[in-house]
N, CA, C and O atoms as a Tinker XYZ file with bonds, in Angstrom:
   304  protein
     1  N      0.847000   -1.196000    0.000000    73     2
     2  CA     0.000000    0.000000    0.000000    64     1     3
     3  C      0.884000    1.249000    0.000000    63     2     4     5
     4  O      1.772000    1.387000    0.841000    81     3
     5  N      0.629000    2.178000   -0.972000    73     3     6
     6  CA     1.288000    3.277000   -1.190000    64     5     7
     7  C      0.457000    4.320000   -0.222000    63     6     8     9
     8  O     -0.746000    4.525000   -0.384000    81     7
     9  N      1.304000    5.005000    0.885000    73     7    10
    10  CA     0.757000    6.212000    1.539000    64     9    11
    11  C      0.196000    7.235000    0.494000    63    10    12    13
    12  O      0.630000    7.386000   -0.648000    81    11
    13  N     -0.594000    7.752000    0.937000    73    11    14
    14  CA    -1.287000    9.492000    0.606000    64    13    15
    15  C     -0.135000   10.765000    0.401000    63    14    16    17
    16  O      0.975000   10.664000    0.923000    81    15
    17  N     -0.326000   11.361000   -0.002000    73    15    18
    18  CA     0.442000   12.420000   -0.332000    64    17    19
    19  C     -0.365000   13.468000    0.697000    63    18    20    21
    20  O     -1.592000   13.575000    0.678000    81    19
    21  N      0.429000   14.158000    1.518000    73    19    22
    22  CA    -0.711000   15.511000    2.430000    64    21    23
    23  C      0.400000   16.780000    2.059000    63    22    24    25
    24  O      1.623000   16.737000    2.190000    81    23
    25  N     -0.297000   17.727000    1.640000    73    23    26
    26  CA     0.291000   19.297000    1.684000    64    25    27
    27  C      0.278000   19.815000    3.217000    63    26    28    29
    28  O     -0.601000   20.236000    3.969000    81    27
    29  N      1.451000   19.621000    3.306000    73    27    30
    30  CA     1.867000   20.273000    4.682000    64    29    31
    31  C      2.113000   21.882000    5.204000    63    30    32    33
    32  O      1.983000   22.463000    6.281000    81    31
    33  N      2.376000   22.117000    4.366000    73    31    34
    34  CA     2.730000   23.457000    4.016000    64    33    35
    35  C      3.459000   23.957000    2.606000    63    34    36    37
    36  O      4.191000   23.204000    1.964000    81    35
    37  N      3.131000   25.489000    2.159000    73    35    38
    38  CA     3.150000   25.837000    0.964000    64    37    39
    39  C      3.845000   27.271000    0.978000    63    38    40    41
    40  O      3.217000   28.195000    1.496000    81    39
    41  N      5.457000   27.573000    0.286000    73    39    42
    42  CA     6.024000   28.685000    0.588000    64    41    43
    43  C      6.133000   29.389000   -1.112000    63    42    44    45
    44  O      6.870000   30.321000   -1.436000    81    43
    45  N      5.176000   28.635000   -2.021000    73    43    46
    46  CA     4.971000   29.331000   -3.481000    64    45    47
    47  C      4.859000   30.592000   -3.640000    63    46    48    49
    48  O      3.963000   31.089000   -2.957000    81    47
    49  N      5.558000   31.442000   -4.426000    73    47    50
    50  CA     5.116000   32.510000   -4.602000    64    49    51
    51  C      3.661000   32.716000   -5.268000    63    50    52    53
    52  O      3.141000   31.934000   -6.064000    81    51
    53  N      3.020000   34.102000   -4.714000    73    51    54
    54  CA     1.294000   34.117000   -5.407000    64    53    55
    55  C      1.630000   35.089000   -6.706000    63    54    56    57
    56  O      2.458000   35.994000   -6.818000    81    55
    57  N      0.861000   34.659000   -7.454000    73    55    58
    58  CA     1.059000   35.933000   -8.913000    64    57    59
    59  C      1.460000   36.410000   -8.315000    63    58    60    61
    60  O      1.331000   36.430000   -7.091000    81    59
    61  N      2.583000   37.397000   -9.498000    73    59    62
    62  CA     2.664000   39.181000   -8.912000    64    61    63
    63  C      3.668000   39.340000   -7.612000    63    62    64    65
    64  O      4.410000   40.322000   -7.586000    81    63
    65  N      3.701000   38.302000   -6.439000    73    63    66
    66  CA     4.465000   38.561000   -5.719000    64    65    67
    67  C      6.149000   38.521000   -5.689000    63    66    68    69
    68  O      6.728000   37.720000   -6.423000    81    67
    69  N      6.694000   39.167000   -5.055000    73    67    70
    70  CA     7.985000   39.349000   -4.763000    64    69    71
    71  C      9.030000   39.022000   -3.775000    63    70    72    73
    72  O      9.129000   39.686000   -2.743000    81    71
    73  N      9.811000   38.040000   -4.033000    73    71    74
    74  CA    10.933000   38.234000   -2.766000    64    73    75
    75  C     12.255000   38.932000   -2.843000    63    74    76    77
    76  O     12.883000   39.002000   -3.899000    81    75
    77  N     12.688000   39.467000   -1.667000    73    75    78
    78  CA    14.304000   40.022000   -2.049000    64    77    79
    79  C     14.967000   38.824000   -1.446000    63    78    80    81
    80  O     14.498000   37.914000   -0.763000    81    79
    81  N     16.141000   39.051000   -1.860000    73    79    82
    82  CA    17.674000   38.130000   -1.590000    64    81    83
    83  C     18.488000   38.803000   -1.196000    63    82    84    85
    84  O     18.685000   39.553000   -2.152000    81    83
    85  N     19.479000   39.242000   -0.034000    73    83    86
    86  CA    20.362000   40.200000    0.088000    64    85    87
    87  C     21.387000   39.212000    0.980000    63    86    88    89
    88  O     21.225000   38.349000    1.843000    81    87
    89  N     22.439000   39.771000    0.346000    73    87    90
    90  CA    23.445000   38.895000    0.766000    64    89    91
    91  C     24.820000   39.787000    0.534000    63    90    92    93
    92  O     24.789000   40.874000   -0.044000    81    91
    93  N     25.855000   39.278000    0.980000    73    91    94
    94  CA    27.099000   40.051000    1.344000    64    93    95
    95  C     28.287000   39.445000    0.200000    63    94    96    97
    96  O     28.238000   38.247000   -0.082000    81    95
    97  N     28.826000   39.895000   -0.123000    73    95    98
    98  CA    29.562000   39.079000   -1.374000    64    97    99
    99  C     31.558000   39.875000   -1.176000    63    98   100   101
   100  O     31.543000   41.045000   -1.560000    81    99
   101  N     32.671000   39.527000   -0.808000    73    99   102
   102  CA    33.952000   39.878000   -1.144000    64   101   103
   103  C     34.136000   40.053000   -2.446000    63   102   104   105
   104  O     34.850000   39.180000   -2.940000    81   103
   105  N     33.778000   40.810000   -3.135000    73   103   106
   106  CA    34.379000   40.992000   -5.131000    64   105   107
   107  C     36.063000   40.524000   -4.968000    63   106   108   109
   108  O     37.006000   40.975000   -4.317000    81   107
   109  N     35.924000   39.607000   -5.731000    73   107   110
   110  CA    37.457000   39.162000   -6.109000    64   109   111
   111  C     38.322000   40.377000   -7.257000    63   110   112   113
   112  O     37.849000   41.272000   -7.958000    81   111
   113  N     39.509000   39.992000   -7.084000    73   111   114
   114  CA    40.314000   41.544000   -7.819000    64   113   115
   115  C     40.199000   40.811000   -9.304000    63   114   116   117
   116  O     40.997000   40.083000   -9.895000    81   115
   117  N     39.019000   41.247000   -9.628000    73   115   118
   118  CA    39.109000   40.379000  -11.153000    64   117   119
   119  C     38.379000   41.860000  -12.087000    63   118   120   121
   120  O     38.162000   42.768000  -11.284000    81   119
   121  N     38.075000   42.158000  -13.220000    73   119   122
   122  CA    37.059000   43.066000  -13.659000    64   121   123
   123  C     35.829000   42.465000  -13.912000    63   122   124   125
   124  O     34.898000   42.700000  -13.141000    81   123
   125  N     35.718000   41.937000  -14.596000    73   123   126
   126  CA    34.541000   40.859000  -14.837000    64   125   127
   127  C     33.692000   39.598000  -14.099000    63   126   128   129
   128  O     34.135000   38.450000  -14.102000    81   127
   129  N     32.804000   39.857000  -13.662000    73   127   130
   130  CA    32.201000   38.496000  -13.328000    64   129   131
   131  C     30.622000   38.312000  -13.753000    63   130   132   133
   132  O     29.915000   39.109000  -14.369000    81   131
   133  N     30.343000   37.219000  -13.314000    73   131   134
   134  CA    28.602000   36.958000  -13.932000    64   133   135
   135  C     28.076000   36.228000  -12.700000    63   134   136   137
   136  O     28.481000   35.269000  -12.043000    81   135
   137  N     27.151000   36.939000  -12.641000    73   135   138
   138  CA    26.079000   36.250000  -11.618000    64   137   139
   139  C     24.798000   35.702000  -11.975000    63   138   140   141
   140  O     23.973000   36.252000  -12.704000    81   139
   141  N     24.666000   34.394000  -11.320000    73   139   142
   142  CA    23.903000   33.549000  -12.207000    64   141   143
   143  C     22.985000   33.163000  -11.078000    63   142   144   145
   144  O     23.179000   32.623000   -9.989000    81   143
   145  N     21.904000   33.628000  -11.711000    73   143   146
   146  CA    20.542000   33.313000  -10.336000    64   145   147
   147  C     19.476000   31.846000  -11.379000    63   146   148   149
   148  O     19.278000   31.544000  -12.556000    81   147
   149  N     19.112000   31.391000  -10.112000    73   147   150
   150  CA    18.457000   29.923000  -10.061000    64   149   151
   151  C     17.637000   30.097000   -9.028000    63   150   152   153
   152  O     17.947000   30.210000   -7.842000    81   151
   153  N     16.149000   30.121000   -9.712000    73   151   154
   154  CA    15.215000   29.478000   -9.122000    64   153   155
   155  C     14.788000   28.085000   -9.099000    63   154   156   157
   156  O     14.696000   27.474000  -10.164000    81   155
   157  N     14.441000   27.359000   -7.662000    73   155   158
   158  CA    13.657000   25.836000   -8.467000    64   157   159
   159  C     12.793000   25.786000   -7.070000    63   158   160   161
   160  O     12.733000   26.502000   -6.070000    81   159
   161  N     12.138000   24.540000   -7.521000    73   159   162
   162  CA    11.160000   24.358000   -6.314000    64   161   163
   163  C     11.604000   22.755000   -6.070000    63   162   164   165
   164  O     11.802000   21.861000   -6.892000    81   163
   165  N     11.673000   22.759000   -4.749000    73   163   166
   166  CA    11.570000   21.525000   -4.157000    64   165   167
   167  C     10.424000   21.004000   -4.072000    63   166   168   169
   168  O      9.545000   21.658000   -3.511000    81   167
   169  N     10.152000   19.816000   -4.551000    73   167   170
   170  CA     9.044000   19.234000   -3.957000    64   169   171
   171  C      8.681000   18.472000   -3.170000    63   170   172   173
   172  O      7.565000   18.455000   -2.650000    81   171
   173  N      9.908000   17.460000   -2.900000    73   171   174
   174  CA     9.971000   16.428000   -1.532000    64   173   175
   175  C     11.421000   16.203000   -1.356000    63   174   176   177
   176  O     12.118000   16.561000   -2.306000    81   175
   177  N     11.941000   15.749000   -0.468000    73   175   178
   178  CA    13.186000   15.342000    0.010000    64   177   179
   179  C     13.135000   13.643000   -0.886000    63   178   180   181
   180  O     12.225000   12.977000   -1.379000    81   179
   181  N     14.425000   13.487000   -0.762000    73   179   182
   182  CA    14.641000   12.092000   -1.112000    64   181   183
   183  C     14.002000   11.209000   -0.071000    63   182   184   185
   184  O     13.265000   10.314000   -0.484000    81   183
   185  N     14.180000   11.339000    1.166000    73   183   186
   186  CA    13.871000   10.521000    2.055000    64   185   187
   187  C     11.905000   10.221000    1.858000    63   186   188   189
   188  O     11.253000    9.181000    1.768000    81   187
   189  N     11.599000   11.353000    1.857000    73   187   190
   190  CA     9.785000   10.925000    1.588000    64   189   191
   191  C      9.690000   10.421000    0.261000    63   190   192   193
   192  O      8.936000    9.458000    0.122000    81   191
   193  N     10.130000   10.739000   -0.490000    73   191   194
   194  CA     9.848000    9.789000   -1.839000    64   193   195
   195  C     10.265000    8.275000   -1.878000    63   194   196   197
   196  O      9.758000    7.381000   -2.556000    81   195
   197  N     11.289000    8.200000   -1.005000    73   195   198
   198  CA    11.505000    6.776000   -1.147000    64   197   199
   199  C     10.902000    6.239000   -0.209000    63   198   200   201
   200  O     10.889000    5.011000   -0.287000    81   199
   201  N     10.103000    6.919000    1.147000    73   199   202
   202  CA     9.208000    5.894000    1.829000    64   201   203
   203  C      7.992000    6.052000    1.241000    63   202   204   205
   204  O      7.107000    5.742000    2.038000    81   203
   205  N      7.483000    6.475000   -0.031000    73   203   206
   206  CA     6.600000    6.959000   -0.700000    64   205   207
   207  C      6.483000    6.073000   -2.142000    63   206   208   209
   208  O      5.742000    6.215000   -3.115000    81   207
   209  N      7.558000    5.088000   -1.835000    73   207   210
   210  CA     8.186000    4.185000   -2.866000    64   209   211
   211  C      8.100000    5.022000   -4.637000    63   210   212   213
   212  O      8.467000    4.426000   -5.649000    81   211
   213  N      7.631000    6.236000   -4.640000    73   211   214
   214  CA     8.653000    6.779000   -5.694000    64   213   215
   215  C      9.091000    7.626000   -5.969000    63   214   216   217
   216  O      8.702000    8.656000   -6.520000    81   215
   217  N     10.487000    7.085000   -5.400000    73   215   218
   218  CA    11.819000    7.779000   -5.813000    64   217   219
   219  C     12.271000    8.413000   -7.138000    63   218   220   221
   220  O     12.492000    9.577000   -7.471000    81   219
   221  N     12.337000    7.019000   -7.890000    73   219   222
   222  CA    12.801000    7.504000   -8.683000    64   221   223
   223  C     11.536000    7.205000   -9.926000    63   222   224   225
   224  O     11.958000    6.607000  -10.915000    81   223
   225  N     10.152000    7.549000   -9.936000    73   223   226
   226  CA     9.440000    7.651000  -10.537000    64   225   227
   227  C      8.714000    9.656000  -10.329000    63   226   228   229
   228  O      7.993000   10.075000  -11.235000    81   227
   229  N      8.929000   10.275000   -9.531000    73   227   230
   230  CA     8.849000   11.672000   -9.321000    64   229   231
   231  C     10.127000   12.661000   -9.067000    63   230   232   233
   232  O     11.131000   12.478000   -8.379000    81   231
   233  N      9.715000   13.813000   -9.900000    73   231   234
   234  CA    10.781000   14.868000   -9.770000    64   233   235
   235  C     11.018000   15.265000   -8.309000    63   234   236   237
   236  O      9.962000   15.488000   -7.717000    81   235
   237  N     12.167000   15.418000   -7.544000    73   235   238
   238  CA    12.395000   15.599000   -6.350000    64   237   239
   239  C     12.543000   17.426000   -6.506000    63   238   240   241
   240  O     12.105000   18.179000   -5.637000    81   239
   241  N     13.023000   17.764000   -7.384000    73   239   242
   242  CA    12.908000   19.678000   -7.819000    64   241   243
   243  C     13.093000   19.377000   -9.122000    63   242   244   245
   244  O     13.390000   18.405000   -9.815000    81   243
   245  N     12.680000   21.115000   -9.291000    73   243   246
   246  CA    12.556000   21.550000  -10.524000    64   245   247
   247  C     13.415000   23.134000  -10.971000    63   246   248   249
   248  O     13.120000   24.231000  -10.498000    81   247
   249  N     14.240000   22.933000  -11.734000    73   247   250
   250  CA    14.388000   24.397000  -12.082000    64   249   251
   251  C     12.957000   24.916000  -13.018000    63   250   252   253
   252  O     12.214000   24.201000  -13.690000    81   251
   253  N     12.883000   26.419000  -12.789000    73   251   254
   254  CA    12.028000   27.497000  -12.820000    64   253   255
   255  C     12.434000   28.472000  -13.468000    63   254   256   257
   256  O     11.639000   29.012000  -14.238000    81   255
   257  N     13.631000   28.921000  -13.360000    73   255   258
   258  CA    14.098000   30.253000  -14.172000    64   257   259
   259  C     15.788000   29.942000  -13.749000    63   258   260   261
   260  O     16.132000   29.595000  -12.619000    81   259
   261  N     16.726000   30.145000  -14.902000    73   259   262
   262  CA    17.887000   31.040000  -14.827000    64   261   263
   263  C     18.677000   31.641000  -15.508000    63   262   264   265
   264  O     18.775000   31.364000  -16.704000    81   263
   265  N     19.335000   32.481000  -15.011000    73   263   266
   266  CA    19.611000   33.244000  -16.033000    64   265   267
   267  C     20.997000   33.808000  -15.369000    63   266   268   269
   268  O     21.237000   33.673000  -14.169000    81   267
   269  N     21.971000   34.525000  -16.384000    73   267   270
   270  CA    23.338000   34.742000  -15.580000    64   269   271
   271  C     23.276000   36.359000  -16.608000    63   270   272   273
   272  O     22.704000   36.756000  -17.624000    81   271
   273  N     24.146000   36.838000  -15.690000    73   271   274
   274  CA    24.569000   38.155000  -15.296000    64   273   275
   275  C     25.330000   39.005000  -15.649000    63   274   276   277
   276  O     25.286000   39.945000  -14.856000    81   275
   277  N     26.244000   39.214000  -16.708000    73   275   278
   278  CA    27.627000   39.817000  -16.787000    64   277   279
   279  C     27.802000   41.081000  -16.067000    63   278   280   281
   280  O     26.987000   41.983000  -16.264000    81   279
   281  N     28.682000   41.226000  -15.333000    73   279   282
   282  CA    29.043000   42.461000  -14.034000    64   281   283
   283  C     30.460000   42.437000  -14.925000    63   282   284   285
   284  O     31.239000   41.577000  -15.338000    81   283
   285  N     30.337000   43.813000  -14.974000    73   283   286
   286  CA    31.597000   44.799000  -15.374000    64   285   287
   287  C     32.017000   45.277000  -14.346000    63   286   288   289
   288  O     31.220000   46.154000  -14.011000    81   287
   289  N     33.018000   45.184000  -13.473000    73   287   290
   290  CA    33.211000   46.036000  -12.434000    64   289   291
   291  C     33.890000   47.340000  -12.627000    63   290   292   293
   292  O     33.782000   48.308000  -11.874000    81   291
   293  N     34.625000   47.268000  -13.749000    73   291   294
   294  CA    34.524000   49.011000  -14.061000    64   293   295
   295  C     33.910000   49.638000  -14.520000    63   294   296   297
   296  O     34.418000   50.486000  -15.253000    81   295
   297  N     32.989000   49.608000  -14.420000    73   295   298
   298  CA    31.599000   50.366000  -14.974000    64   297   299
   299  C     30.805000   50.598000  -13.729000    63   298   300   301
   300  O     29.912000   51.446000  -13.749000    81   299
   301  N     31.065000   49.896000  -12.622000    73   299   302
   302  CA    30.300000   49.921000  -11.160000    64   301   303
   303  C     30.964000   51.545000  -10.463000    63   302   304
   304  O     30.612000   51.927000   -9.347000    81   303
């Protein structure tokens, strides 16, 4: 017997909504770099899918968006 699936909780963004990311970064002595942002969604841990017996029949995440960056730092 395969358990039920229950929504436990849900941290999706709603249309339209927004999150920030702020974070602290050392710039290396380089001129150039690219920053490359990745969204994905998790959907279960490995561990519930495999007591869920499928593992490896469901996506455990998903990428969503990415996209990379080119930073000129002399131009900053």
């Amino acid at each position: 017997m395969v358990p039920t699936a229950k929504k436990l909780s849900d941290n999706n963004l709603n249309p339209l909504e927004e999150r920030e990311y702020n974070f602290v970064y050392k710039v290396p002595d380089k001129d150039n770099l690219t920053l490359v942002v990745e969204i994905s969604k998790h959907r279960m841990t490995k561990e519930n899918a495999k007591y869920m017996g499928i593992l490896d029949e469901y996506p455990l995440s998903i990428s969503v968006f990415r996209q990379s960056y080119p930073i000129n730092l002399k131009e900053i």
